[in-house]
N, C-alpha and C positions, 0 to 999 in steps of 0.2 A: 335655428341652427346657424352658426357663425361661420359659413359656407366659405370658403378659398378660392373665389372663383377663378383664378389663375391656373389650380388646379382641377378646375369641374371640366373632365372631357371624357368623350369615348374611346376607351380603348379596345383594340383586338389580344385574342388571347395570348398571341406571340408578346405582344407588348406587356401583357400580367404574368406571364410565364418564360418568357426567352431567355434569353443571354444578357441583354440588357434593361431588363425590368427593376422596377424600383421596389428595394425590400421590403417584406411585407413580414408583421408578425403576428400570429393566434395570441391574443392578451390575456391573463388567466381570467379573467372574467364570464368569458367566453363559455359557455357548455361544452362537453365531447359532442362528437360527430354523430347525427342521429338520422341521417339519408339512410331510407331503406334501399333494396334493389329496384324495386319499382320505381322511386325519384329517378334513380339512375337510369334506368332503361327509358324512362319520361324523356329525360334533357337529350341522351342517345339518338332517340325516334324523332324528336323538336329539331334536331340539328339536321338531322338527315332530311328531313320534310322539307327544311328551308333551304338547301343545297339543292334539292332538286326542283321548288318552285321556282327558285331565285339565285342562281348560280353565283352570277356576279355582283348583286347587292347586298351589303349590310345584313347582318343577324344583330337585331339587340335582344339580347338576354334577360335584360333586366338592371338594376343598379347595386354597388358596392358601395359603401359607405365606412370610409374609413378615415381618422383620429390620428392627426399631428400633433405631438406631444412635439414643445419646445425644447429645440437644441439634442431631438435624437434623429437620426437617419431610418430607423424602419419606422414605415407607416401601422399602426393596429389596425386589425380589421373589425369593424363593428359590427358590420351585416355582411352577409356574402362571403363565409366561409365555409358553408357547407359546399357550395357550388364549387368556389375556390378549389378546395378539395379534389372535388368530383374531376374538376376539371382538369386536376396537377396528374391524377391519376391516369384519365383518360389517353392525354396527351402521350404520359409515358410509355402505357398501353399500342397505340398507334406509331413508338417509335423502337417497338420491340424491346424495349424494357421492361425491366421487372424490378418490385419493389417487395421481395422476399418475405421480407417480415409481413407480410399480408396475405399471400399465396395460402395459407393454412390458418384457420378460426374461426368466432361466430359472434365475435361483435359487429356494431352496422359497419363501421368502415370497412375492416375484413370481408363482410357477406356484399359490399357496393363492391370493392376493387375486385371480386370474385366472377360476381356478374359482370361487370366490367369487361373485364377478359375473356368470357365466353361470349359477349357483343361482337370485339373486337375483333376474333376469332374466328367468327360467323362472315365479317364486311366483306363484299366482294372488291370494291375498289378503297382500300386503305389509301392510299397516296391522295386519292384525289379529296376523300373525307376528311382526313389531318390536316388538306391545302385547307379547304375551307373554314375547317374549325380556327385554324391559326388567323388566317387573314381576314376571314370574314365575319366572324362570331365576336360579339362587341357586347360591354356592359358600362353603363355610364358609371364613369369614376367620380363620386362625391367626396369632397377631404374636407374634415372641420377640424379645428384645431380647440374647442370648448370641450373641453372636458365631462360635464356635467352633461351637457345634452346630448352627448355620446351613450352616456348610462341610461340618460333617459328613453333612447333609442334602444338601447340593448333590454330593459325590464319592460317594454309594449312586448303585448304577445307575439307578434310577429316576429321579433328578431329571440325567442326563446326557442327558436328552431320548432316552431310549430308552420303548420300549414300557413302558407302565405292568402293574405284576409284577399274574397275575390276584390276589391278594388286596386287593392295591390297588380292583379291581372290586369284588369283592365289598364292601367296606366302603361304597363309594359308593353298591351297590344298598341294602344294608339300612340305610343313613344316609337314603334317600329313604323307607323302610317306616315312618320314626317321625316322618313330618310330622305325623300327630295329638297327638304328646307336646310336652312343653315344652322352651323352649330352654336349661334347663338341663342336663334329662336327656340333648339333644342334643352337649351341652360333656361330662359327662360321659363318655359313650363315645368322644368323640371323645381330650379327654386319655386316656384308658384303651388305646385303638389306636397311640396316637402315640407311648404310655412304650416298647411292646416296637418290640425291636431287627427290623429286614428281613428278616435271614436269619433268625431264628428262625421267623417267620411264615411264611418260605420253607419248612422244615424242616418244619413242623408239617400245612400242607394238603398238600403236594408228593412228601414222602419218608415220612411217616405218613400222613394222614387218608384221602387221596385213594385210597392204595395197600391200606388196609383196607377202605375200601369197593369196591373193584376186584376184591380176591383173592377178598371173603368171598363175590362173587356168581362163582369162579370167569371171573374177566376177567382178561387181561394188562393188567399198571398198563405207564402210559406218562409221559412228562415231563408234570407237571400246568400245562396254561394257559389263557388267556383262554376257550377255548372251553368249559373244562371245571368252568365257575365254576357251571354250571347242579346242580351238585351238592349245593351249601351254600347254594344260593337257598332251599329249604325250603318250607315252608307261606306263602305271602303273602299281603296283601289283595286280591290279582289269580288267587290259586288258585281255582278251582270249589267251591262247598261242596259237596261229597258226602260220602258215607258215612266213608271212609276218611279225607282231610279235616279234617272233623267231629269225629272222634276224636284226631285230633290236637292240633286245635285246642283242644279242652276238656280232656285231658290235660297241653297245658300251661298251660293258665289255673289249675288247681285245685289240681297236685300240690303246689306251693310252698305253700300254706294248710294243705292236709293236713299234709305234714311238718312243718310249724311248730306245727302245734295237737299231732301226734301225738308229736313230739322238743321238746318246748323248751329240754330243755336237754344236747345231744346232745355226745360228747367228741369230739374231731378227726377216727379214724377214722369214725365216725358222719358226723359233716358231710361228709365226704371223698363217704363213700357215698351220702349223701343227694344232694347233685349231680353226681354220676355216675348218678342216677336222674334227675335233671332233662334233664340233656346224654348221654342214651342214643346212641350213632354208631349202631343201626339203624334208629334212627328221624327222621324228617326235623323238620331243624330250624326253628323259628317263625322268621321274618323278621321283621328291628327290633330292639328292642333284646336283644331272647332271644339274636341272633347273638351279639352281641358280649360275651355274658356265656359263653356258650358258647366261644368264640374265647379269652380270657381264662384259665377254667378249664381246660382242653383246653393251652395253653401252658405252666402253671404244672406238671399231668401230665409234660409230656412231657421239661420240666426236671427235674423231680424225680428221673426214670426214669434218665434220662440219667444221673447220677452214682449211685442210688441201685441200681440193678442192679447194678452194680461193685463193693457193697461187701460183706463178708464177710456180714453179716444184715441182711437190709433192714429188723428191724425197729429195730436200735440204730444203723444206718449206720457200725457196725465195719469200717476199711478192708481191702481185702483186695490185699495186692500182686500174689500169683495172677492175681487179672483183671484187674486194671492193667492187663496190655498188650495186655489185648483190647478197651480201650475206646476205644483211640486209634489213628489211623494207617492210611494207604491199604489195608496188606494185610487187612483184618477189616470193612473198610469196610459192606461188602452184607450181612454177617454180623450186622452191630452195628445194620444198619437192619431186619432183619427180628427181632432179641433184642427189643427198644424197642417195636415197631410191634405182637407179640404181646402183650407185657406191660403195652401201652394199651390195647388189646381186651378180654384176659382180665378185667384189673382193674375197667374201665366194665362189662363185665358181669356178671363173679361177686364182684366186690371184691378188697379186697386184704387181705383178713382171712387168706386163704392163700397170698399171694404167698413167701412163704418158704420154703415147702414143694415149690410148684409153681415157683419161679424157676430151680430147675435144669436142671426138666426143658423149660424153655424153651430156656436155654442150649444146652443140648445139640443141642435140635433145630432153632437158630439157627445154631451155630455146627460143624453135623456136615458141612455142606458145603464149608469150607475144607480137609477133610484130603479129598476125595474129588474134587478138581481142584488141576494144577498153578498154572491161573489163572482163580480166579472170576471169571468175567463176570457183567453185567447178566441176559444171555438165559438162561442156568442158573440164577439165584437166583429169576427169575420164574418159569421152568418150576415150580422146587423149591420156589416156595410157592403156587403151585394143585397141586402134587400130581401135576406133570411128568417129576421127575428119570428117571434111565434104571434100568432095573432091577439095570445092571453096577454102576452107579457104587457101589450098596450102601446108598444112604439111604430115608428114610421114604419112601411114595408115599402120601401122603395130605394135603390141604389143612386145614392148621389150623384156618384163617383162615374156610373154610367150614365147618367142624366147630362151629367156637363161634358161627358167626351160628345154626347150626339147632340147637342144646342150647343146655335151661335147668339142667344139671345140670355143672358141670366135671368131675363123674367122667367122663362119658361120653367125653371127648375121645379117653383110653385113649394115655399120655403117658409109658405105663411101657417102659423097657425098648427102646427105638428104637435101632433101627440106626443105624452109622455105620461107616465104612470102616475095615478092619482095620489098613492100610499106609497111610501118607504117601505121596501121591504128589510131595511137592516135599525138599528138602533145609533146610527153614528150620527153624532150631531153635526157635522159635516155635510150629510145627505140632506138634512133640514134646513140647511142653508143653502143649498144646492138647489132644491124643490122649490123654494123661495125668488129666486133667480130668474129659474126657468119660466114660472108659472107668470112671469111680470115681462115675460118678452112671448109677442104675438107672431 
């Protein structure tokens, strides 16, 4: 996105809605307004929580993403108009206003401004709520002036007025952890989240991160969502200091200084290694801006993997046509997400100093449960990677995935030599080549 950065900053609501705000228009592009009362009474309860934890500091809300068209004076808004909305209403609500043509009906805006008014209604201290809403309730202002990637923002499911994807949350929470830094540092991550693509961000907490920390404490992984955002929240300013805590805390404050004083001048793998010690997945991550350096790293992995697994030796990325067609395409699907998801584990904790050695025998034990079902499901690839499958079906019974969180040694794994089904049980010639594969790595 072709970001304005002259104009990327946080504003308070007074500043999106006062006297002297800068005009803003709904572009026909845009969908009607589809906030139920429940969002409404959500944002209501969010503001009011943050007024009484934090009287006097910053609310960030979240980000507006809005489209300068050359040589007009209103800004379009691309994202952030339901809120917009919510919030033009609120506001008038809180200044004993009334916006008539809404008082009576039963479309969402109608049934929000409805609710609205019995909230507001209900506040015991009006005055000092509206202070804060105005002054202290903040959403970063994003302006691009690209056309095209404005649409392209508006046709992601996120900005179709559906539920906001949980890493969309997460962003918001640990954008509120770095109100103590500056508002550059806050532009910074924020172009740094908005360069990567949706789905990859999808891909990376959802079908990786989420599912590694799931297996390796022997849990069945499930669809990762808003509920389950409390994962990557981490260490914050709001955590308890204790013991455990403590050590956290101070381990990430320090290790970056060490490794600078002790590597200065480190070659690729080296640095590779060095922050994959910084962004360890068993350990929880600092909230602010740590997130977002971690979320970054952790993305650039998991691209890497993604084509670098497939290729004849990972360490020259020599192509290999052989697994070419195991890296694509519905049938190898679950197969290809549990190959990846070990090979982000192993590598964050024993490196990739040995990845070429050991990438087979990941392989192998990624890919040994397509020959031993006619149709992989979901419910079998999760059995089979806590260490579930059935004793008939002929594969490993043992969890990887908890194997490597509890050794600091990858011999220990014990990687050699794993079962796998003697017969195909499907007809696809695919599988035959598969079996062939397997059968030639010990």
């Amino acid at each position: 996105m072709a970001i304005k950065r002259e104009l990327l900053q946080f504003q308070t609501v007074e500043d999106l809605l006062g006297p002297g705000r800068t005009p803003l228009r709904i572009p026909d592009f845009q969908r009607p307004y589809s906030w139920t009362p429940q969002h409404a009474r959500q944002l209501v309860t969010d503001i009011a929580a943050a007024q009484k934890r934090r009287p006097d500091q910053p609310y960030i809300m979240g980000t507006m993403i809005l489209l300068k068209r050359p040589q007009e004076d209103p800004f379009e808004v691309v994202d952030g108009q339901q809120r917009l909305l919510t919030l033009h209403m609120l506001r008038t609500l809180l200044r004993d206003g009334r916006l008539s043509d809404l008082a009576i009906g039963s479309t969402p805006i109608h049934l929000v401004y409805q609710e609205l008014a019995r909230l507001v209604e209900e506040m015991q201290d009006k005055v000092a709520y509206q202070d804060f809403l105005d002054t202290r309730a903040q959403v970063l202002r994003i302006v691009t002036d690209d056309e095209d990637e404005a649409f392209q923002f508006f046709d992601s499911q996120n900005f179709r007025g559906k539920a906001l994807r949980p890493h969309d949350l997460l962003k918001a929470f640990h954008l509120r952890e770095m109100v103590a830094t500056t508002p550059a540092e806050q532009r910074a991550v924020v172009e740094q989240w908005e360069s990567a693509e949706e789905n990859d961000l999808d891909r990376l907490f959802g079908t990786y991160l989420a599912r590694i920390h799931w297996w390796s404490r022997n849990l069945p992984a499930h669809a990762f969502t808003a509920e389950d955002i409390d994962l990557f929240k981490g260490v914050s300013r709001s955590t308890p200091h204790l013991p455990a805590t403590e050590y956290h805390r101070a381990a990430k404050a320090v290790l970056p200084g060490v490794q600078e004083w002790a590597h200065p001048e480190a070659d690729q793998q080296t640095s590779r290694d060095l922050r994959r010690a910084r962004h360890q997945l068993d350990a929880p991550i600092s909230a602010g801006r740590s997130f977002f350096d971690f979320a970054a790293f952790m993305l650039e992995e998991m691209k890497r993997f993604e084509s670098l697994l497939f290729r004849r030796d990972t360490r020259t990325g020599e192509p290999d046509d052989d697994l070419a067609i195991f890296s694509n395409g519905a049938r190898f699907h679950f197969n290809r997400e549990l190959y990846i998801a070990a090979a982000l584990y192993f590598t964050n904790k024993y490196s990739e100093e040995d990845l070429h050695s050991i990438r087979p025998r990941l392989f192998r034990w990624a890919y040994g449960p397509r020959l031993a079902y006619e149709r992989l499901g979901w419910r079998s690839t999760d059995n089979y990677a806590r260490g579930l499958a059935a004793t008939r079906d002929g594969l490993a019974e043992f969890n990887l995935f908890a194997r490597m969180r509890d050794s600091l040694d990858p011999s220990h794994l014990a990687l050699e030599n794993l079962p796998i089904p003697q017969a195909v049980r499907s007809k696809s010639t695919d599988d035959d080549a598969l079996q062939t594969i397997l059968q030639e790595i010990s």
